[in-house]
N, C-alpha and C positions, 0 to 999 in steps of 0.2 A: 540431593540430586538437582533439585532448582535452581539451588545456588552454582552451579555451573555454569549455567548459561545466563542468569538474570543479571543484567548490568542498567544499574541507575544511570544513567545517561541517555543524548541522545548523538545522533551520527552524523554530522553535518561537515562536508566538503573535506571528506575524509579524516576528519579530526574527531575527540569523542568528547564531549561535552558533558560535564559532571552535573549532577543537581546544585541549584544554589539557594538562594530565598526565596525564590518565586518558582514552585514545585506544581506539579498534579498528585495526588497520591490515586493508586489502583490497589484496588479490594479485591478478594476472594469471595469471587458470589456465595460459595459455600457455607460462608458466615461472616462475610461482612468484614472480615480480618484486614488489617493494610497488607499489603502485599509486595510494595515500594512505593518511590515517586520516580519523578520524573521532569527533567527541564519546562517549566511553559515557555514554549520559544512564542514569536511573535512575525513579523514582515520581516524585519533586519533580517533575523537566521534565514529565515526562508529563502531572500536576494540573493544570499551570500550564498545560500546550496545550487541555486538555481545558475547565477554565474559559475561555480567552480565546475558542475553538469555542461555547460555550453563549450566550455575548455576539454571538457574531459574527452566530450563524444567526441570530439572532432578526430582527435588520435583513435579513439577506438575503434569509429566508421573506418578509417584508415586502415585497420589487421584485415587480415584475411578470415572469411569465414570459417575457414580452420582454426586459425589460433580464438578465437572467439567461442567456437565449439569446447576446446580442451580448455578451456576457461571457465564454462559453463559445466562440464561433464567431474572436473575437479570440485567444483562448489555441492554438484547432485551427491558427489561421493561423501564430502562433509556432512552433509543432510541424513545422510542416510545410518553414517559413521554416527551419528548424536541424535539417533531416534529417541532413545528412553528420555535423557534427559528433557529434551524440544516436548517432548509427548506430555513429561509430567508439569514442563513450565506451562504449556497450551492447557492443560487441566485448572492449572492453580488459578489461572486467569480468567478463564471463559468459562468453567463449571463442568462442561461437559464429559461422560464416564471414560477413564483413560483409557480402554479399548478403542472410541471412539477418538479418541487425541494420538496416539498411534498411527491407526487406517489414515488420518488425515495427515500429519508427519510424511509418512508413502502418499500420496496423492499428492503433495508437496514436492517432494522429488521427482516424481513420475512426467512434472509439468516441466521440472530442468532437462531432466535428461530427453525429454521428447523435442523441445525447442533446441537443445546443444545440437543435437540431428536434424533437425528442421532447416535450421538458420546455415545449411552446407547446400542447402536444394530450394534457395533464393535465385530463382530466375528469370532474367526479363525475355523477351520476343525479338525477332527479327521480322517484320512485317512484309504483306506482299509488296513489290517497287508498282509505286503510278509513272512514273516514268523513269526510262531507262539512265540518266543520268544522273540518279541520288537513288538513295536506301535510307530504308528507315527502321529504325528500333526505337523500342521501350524499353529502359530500364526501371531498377527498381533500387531506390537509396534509402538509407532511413528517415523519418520522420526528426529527428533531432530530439532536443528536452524533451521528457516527457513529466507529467506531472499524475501520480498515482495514489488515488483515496478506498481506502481497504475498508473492510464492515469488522466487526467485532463476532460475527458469526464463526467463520471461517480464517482464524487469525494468521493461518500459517499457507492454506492454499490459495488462499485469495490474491495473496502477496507474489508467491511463484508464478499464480498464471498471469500477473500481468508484468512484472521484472523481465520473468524469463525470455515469451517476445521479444522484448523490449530491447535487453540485450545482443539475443542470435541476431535482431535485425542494426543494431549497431545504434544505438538510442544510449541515453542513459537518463537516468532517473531521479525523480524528487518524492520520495513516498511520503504523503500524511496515514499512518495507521489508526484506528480508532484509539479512543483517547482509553476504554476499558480494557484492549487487547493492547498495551505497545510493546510488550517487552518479547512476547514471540517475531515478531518483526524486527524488533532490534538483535533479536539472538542468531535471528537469519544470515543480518546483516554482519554481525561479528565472522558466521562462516564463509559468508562471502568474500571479506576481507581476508581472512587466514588464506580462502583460494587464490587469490593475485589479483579480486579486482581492482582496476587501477583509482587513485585516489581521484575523488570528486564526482567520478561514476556514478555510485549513489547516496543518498542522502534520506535520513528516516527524522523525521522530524513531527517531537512531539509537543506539544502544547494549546495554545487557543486554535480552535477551529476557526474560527473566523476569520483573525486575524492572518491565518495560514494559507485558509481558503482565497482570502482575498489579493494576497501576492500570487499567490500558481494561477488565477485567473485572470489577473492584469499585465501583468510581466510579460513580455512581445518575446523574452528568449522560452516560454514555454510552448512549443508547437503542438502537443495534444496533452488532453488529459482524459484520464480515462476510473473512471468512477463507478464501484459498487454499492447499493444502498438504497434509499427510499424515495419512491417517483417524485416524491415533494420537494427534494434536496437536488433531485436529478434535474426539475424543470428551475432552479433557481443556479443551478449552475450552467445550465442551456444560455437563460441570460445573461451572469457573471463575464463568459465567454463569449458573449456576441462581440462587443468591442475590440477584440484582438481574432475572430474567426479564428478560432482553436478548431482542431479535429478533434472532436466525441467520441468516445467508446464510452454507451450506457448501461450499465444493468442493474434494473430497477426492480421495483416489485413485481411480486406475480399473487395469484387466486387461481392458484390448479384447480380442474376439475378431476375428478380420481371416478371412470365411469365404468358401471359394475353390470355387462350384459347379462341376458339369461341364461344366456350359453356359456358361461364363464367357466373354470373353473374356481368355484369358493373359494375351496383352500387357498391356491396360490396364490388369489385374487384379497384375500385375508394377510398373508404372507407380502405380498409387493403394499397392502396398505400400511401396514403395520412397521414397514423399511421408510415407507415415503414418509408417512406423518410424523413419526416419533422418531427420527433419527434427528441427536442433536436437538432432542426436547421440543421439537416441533420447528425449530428457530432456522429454518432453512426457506429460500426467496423459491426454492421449489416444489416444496411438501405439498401433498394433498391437502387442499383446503378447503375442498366442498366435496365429499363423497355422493355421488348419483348412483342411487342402488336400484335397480328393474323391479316392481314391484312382486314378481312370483319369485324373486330369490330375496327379496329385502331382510323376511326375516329371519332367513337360515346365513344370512351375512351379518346382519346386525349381532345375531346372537355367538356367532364365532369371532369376530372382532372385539365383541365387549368382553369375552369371555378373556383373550389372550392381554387386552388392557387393560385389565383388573389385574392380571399378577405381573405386571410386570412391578421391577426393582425402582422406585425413587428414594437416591440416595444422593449424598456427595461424590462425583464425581472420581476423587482416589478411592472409596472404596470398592473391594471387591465382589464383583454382583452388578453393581451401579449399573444400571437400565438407563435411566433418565435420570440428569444433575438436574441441577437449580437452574432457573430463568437469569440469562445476565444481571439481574436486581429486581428490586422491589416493584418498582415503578413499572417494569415490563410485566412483572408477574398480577400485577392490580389491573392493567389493563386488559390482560386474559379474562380475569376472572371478571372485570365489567358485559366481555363479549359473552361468556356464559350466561350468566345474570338476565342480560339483555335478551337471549335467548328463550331461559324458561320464562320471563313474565311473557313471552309472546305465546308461549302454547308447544316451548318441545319439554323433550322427554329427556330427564335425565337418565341413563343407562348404567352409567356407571360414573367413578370416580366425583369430581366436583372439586371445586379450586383450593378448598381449606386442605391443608396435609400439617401432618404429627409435629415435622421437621419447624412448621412456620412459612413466612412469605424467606424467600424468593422461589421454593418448591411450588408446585404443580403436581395434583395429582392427572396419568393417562383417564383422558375424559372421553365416553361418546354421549353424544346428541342425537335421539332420534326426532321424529318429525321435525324436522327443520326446515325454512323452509324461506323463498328466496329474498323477501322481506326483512330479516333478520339479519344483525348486524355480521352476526359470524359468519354469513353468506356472502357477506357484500367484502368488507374489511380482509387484509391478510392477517390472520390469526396469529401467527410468531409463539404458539404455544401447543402443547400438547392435545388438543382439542381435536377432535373428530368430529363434523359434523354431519350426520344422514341425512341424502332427501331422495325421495319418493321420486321416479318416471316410470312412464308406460308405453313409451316408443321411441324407436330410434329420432323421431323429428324432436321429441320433446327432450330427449337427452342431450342433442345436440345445441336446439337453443338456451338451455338450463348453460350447457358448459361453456355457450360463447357470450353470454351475457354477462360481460366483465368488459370493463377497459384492458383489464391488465391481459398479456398476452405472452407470456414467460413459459412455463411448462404444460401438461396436461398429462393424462393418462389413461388407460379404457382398459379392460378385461373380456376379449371374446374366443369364441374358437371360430369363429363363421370369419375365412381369408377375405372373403368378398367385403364383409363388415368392417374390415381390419384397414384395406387401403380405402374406404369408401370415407371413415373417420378419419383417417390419419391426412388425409385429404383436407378435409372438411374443417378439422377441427384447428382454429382463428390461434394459434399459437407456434412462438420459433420452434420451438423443443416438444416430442411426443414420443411416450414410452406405451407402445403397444403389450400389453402382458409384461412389464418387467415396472416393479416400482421403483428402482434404482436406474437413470440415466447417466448420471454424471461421469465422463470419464475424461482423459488429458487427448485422445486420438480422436474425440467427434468435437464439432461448432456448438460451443454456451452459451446463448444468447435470445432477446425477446423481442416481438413487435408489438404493436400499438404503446399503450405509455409504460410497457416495461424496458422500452428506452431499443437501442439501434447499438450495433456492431456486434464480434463474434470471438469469444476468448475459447486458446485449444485448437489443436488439430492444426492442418494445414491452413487452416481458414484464419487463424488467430493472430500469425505473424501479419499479413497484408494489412492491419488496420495500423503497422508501426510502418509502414515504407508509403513513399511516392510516388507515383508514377511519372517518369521523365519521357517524352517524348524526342528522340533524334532525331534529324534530316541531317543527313551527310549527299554532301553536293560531290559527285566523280568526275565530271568530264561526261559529255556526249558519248554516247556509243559509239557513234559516227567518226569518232575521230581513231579511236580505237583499231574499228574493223581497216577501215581505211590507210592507215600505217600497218597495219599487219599484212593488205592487200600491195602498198607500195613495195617494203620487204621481202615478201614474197617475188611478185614481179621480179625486182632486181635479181 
């Protein structure tokens, strides 16, 4: 079934480009297996997609947002039409349980066909007149090239929610995918092409990051770029991009706090943690990553939590069962387990699991940490692993500065039943994103997006297209009023 969609190549100004001698090869985190290669492209390829994108859009801003819509709405149907296969490619490459490669496949689509509707209900203003002989309007154009850097988390949704924009607003595209996940990107791109998108539109291009990187950030025809990934890579592209003043769309890291009142409900509050941390093996920029548990329910939550992440399934990701895959690789999964580590010589508590599993590295066993505490690396650091870590408050003031004491400013989450408690935090609490009693936020109809160093702008929803368009201001000069009324009053007369 892989073999379907998996194509050795990369996509460049609508041509496909075969592997040659100078390859990347992508593993199966599951064990390490080759899985393919793929072109190291370099600056050349990148110019070259980058011009044939500058050509391309120019016709495409030119269709109407209609035809752009059924352009879009044909490619959601391909998406959808090649679920199984996309699901079990996303598996083989990113490790995660293919239920979990499925849902995301649909959230995948769910970002085309919201934007093919979006991108019909692009509208500018007609403003009030300062004097009566001109008017003025806003419009709204697109941004032009855009240049798009995807994580290896999210191989398949990452890529829709910022093409898809991209497209409805009349843009077209230069995607770097991660160098671990390319081949769900480039399987996209194959549907995409089958749908009619026009040649040079977009381009998926794999090889040296660097090298890649440093063309989409120099090159004057790219007018934004818009990047997922790590606040480190975020503030060296902030720079990259100074010299040509790109427009940014960031999203960067997060250190959710997951806050567990007294008034909560356990269970569900067990239930929405157990969705946030451990979907996608923990490896999500919005999972809980610091549980604040009220101290008179601490330990009827600790104990219900540890209880439900001890049995969960860690397996290979194809089989059936699979809970939690493998960590992207070794090297991610050693860094987990240094956060663990780090934690008990401080003085917490292991609960359950711990990083060694039957399987070997790149596996994780569902781990919680109690006493944890803010000092501690797992507190401080985004975790990117199956890790729970518990701490201790005893009041709303201390729950509150526990969960705003982070730079990062991406997600958050609380458990109450007290309404007043509910907007008082959601208020309060120093983050883009807050799910009140629900551990799952993410969807394609609300704004994804973080402040302080989890970076600036907003993918999804109606909020998502505006970071691809411009705003144009008109003045249109009529003629006097005066002269108007005054020939209507001559006319008359006569």
């Amino acid at each position: 079934m892989i073999d379907d969609m998996l194509r050795e190549a990369a996509f460049v100004a609508g041509e496909w480009l075969a592997v040659g001698d100078d390859v990347l090869m992508v593993e199966d985190p599951a064990d390490g297996a080759p899985l393919g290669r793929v072109p190291r492209l370099g600056r050349a390829a990148t110019a070259r997609a980058i011009e044939a994108a500058a050509v391309a859009q120019r016709s495409w801003a030119a269709r109407s947002a209609g035809e752009r819509s059924t352009m879009l709405s044909r490619w959601c149907d391909a998406i959808r039409a090649h679920r199984e296969p996309l699901a079990a490619l996303l598996t083989a490459e990113q490790g995660k349980p293919l239920a979990e490669a499925r849902a995301e496949i649909d959230y995948a689509a769910a970002y085309v066909q919201w934007f093919a509707e979006e991108g019909r209900r692009i509208e500018g203003d007609v403003l009030p007149r300062d004097h009566g002989d001109r008017r003025l309007l806003v419009l709204k154009q697109p941004v032009g090239v855009v240049a798009a850097i995807t994580p290896w988390n999210f191989p398949a949704a990452m890529v829709t929610r910022k093409l898809a924009p991209a497209f409805a607003a009349g843009c077209a595209v230069v995607l770097k995918p991660a160098a671990e996940t390319p081949f769900t990107a480039l399987a996209l791109a194959q549907l995409a092409e089958q749908a009619g998108l026009p040649r040079g539109l977009l381009s998926v291009l794999t090889g040296d990051p660097a090298e890649i990187g440093a063309e989409l950030t120099a090159n004057t025809l790219v007018r934004k770029l818009s990047f997922t990934g790590s606040t480190e890579v975020g503030r060296m592209l902030i720079a990259a991009t100074a010299g040509t003043v790109k427009r940014l769309s960031l999203e960067l890291g997060g250190n959710a706090p997951f806050i567990v009142f007294e008034d909560a409900d356990i269970d569900a509050a067990v239930e929405g943690a157990v969705q946030s941390k451990f979907r996608n093996a923990g490896q999500t920029c919005v999972c809980a990553n610091r549980l604040l548990v009220h101290d008179t329910v601490y330990d009827a939550f600790a104990e219900r939590l540890t209880r439900r992440a001890a049995a969960m399934v860690v397996a290979p990701g194809r089989d059936p069962g699979c809970e939690i895959g493998p960590l992207i690789s070794r090297k991610a999964a050693a860094r987990v387990g240094s956060l663990v580590a780090d934690a008990l010589d401080r003085g917490a508590r292991l609960l359950c699991g711990g990083v060694d599993h039957p399987l070997g590295s790149p596996y994780v066993m569902p781990t919680v940490l109690g006493a944890v505490t803010a000092d501690m690396r797992v507190a401080r650091e985004e975790i990117f692993g199956p890790i729970a870590p518990l701490m201790r408050f005893g009041s709303d003031e201390e729950a509150l500065a526990l969960a705003n004491g982070t730079d990062a400013g991406l997600a958050s989450y609380f458990y109450t039943r007290d309404v007043g408690r509910l907007f008082r935090f959601a208020e309060a609490l120093d983050f883009g994103m807050v799910g009140a009693n629900s551990g799952l936020i993410s969807t394609e109809v609300a704004p994804f997006g973080g402040i302080k160093q989890s970076g600036y702008g907003r993918e999804g929803s109606r909020y998502g297209i505006e970071d691809y368009l411009n705003l144009k201001y008109l003045c249109v000069g009529i003629g006097a009023a005066d002269d108007i009324t005054g020939a209507a009053a001559s006319a008359e007369a006569a």
